[in-house]
N, C-alpha and C positions, 0 to 999 in steps of 0.2 A: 461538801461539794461533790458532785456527781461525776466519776470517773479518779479523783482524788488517789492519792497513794494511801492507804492504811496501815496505821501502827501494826509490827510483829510482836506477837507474843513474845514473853521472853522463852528461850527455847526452842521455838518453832522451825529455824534453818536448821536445827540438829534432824528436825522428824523428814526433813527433805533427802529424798537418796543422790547422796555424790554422784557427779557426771564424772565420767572415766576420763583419763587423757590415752588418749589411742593414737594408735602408729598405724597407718595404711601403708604399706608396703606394695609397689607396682614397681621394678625393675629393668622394666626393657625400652619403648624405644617412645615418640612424642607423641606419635599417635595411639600407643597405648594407653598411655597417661590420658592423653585428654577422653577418652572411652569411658576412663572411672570416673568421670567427675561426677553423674546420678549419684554413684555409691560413695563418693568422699561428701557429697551433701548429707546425705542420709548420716553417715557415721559424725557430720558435725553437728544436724539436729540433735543427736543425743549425747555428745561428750561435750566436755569441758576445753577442752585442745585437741586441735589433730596439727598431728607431725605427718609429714608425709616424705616416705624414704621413698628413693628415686637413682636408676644408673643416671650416668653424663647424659646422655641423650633425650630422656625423659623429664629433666630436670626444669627445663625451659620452660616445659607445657602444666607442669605441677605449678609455679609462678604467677599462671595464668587463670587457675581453678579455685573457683568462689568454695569458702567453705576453708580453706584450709591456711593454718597456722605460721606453717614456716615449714619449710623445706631444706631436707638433708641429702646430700650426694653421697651412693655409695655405690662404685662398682664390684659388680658380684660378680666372682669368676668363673660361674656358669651362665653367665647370661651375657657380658661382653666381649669385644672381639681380640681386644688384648688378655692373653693369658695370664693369670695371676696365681702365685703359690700357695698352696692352702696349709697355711701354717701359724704358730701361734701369734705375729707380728698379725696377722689379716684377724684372727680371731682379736686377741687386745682391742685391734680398730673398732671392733665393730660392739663389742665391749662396751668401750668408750662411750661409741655415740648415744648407746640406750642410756648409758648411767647419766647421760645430760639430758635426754630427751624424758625420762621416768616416764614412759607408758605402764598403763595398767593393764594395757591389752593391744592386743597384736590384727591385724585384719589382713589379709595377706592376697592380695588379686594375680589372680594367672590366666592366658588364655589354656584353653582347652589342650594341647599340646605340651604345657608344662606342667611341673608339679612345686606347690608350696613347702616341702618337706626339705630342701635344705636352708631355707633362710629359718625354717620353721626350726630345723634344731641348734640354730643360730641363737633363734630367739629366748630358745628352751636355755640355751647353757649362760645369756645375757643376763636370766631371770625375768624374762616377761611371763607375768602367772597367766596370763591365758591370751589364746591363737586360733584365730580361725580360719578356715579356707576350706578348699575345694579338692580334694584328692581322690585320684582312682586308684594308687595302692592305700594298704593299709598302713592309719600312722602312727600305731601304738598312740603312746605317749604326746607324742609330739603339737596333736592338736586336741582340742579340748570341743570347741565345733567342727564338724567334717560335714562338707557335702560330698555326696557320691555320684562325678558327672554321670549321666545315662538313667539314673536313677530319681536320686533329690533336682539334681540339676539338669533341666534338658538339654543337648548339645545343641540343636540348631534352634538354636535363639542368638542374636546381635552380642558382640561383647558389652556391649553395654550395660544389657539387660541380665549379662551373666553375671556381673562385678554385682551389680546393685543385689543382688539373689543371697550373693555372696556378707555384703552386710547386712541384709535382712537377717540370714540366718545366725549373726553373731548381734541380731537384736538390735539395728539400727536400720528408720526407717524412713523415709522421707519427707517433710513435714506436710501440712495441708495447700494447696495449690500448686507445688511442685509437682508438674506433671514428669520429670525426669528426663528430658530435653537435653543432650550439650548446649553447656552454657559456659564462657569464658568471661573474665571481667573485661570490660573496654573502658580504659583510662588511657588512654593513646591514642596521639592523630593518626592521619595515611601522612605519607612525605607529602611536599610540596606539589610537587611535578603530578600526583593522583589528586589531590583536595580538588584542585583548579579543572580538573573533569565531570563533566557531566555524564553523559553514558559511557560506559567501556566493558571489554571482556576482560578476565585474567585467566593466566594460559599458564600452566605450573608445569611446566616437562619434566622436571625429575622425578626418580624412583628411589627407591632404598637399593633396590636391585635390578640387573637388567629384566629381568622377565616378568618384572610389570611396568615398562616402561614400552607407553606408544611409539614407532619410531622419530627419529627427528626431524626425519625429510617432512613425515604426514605435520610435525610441528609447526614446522617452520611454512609450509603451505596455508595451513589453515590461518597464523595471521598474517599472510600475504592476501590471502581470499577475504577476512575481514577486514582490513586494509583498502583494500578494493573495492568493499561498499560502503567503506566512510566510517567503520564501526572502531575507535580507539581501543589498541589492547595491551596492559599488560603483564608483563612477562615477569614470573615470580623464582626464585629457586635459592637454596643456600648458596652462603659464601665458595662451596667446597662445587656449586654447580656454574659457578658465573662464565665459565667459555660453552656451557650447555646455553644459558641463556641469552647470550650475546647470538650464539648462529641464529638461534629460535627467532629473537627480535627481528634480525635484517633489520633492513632502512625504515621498518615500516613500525616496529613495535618498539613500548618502550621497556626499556630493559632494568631489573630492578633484584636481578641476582644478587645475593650478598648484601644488599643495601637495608634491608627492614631489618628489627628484631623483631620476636613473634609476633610480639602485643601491636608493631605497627604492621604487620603481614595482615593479622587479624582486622585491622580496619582496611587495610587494598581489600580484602576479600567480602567481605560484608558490605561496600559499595559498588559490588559490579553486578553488572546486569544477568552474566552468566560465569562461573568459576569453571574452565576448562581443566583437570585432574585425573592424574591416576591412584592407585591405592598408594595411598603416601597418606605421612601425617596430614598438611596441611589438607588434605580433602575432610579430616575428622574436625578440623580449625572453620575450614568452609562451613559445615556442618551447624558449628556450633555458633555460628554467628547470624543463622539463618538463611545461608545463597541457598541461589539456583545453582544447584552441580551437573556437569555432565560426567562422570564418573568413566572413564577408560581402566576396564576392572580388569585386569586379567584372574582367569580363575585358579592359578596357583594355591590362591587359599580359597576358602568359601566366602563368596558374599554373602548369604543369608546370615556371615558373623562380621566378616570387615567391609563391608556397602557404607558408603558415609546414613550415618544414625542421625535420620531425620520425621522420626513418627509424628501424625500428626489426627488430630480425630475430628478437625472443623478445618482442614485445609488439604488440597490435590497432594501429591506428592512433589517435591520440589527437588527429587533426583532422578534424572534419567541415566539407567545402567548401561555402558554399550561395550562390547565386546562380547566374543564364542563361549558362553559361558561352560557348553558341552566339550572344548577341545579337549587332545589326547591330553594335555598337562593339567588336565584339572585333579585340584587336591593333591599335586606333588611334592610342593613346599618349596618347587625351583626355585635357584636364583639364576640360573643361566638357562633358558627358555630348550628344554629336552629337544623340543620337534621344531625340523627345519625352517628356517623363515618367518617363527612368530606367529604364527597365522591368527591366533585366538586375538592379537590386538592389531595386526599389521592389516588382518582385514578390515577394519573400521575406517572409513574412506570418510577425508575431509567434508562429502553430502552427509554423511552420516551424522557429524557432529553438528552442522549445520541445520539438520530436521531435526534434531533432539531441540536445540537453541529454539528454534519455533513452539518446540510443544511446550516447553518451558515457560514462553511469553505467554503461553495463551492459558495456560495454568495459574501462574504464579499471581496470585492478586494484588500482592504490593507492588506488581508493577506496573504502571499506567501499557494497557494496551497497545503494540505497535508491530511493525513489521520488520523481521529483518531485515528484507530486502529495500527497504525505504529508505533513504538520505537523511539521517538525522540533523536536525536543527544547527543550521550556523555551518555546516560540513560543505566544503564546495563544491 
């Protein structure tokens, strides 16, 4: 019968070459993690398992990335904000966790600012016989594939596209159709209070730090202004931002700080008509669910690497960037905004956001054509 399974030879899975079980290693924070997910697909095309080790804060977003196995929390005390001793008790841990996970290989994602060399001789002393990543010093020993940023690895390319470089070069690749798009699973409703919506915006005011954070006044204006033309919005932020979220709402928006987990953030953000965001995780979550972003980027770091990663080759772009991309703090790595008064994002005037939202409608083709400035259906 045509298409039928066929008898194996006897023998024959022996002539098959074993698929690895690999450990992907990404560290720091939710939106980093979800940036690799390209390259955790690629390294699950070709292994047999992937583990995917993860700080606390990244962990969430590993949870949510197709491709991967099961996910381990470790905080590394070079990369979280609580201090940790580096001593044989932290080595044993980590020990541990390889001797349960038995990778045969190591893949190890960094941005451009770090280096893989101390999880790397972490890995080295666990017994993972081979490590790959991305280093501008030299790593002896330590890795077995190296990229060399500036060289093998160009720097201003998207982290996305840096990770995924990254498992190429340790021989995992993406399979065919995978065009390398963020992609999260959606097995989650939105709450109640969003399903029962028709159109609306969501307004995310938080930041990881102040100085990419638009201010709260410009917030809390903008949906008072959508508000005002009838447009439902809302208002997104952690547990840790809910008195952020609550001023932001006023009378007008609804307020939904602290209340999702990711996977239900992920569905508020993939039903609204525009996802209002600064460089935060959740803009990478936007991202990967397919919205329209307005992106309030401040350029403490480079966006031509943290812009939400939305490539597209048969569709407009469905990100509009707004903020001084030239001010005095570009590329400082601020978290408290050097130069007085914010200018790079405080100049982004509630119009601003509002003609981005337009270009967006008029781009964006899954969405049926309209006006912002129109009265939406049912709105009094």
């Amino acid at each position: 019968m045509s298409g039928a399974a066929q008898p194996r030879a006897a023998g024959a899975d022996s002539a098959l070459p074993r698929r690895p079980r690999v450990l992907v290693v990404r560290l720091d924070s939710f939106g980093d993690v979800l940036v690799a997910g390209p390259a955790v697909r690629a390294v699950a095309a070709g292994a047999s398992h992937v583990t995917m080790l993860c700080g606390p804060q990244g962990a969430p977003a590993a949870d949510l990335l197709p491709g991967v196995d099961r996910v381990r929390v470790w905080a590394a005390p070079w990369v979280t904000e609580t201090a940790r001793p580096i001593d044989d008790a932290l080595l044993d841990e980590f020990r541990a966790l390889i001797a349960e996970e038995r990778p045969d290989e190591a893949v190890v994602l960094t941005s451009f600012h770090q280096s893989p060399l101390p999880v790397a001789l972490l890995l080295r002393l666990a017994g993972v016989p081979r490590v790959s990543g991305a280093s501008v010093d030299h790593p002896g020993s330590l890795l077995d594939v190296r990229l060399r940023p500036g060289e093998d690895l160009p720097e201003e390319i998207p982290e996305a596209e840096r990770a995924l470089r990254i498992a190429e070069a340790a021989g995992f690749r993406l399979p065919p159709g995978d065009a390398g798009r963020l992609v999260v699973r959606r097995d989650a409703a939105p709450p109640p209070v969003v399903a029962g919506l028709g159109r609306y915006v969501v307004v995310h005011p938080g930041a990881s730090v102040p100085a990419r954070s638009w201010p709260e006044t410009h917030h809390r204006a903008l949906v008072a202004e959508y508000g005002r033309r009838g447009v439902p919005v809302v208002v997104t932020g952690s547990p840790g931002e809910a008195a952020l979220t609550a001023a932001v709402a006023g009378g007008t928006g609804i307020d939904l700080g602290g209340r999702t987990t990711p996977a239900e953030l992920a569905e508020v953000l993939a039903g609204a008509e525009v996802v209002v965001v600064g460089n935060t995780g959740p803009a990478h979550l936007a991202a990967a669910v397919g919205a329209s972003i307005i992106s309030l980027f401040s350029p403490v770091v480079p966006a031509v690497k943290w812009a939400p990663y939305a490539p597209s080759e048969d569709l407009p772009p469905l990100v509009e960037l707004l903020g001084d991309q030239a001010a005095p703090c570009r590329l400082s790595r601020a978290r408290e905004c050097p130069v007085p008064g914010h200018p790079c994002l405080s100049g982004v005037r509630v119009e601003d956001v509002l003609e981005a939202h337009e270009r967006l409608l008029d781009r964006a083709s899954r969405i049926t054509p309209r006006s912002l400035r129109s009265t939406p259906e049912g709105a009094a």
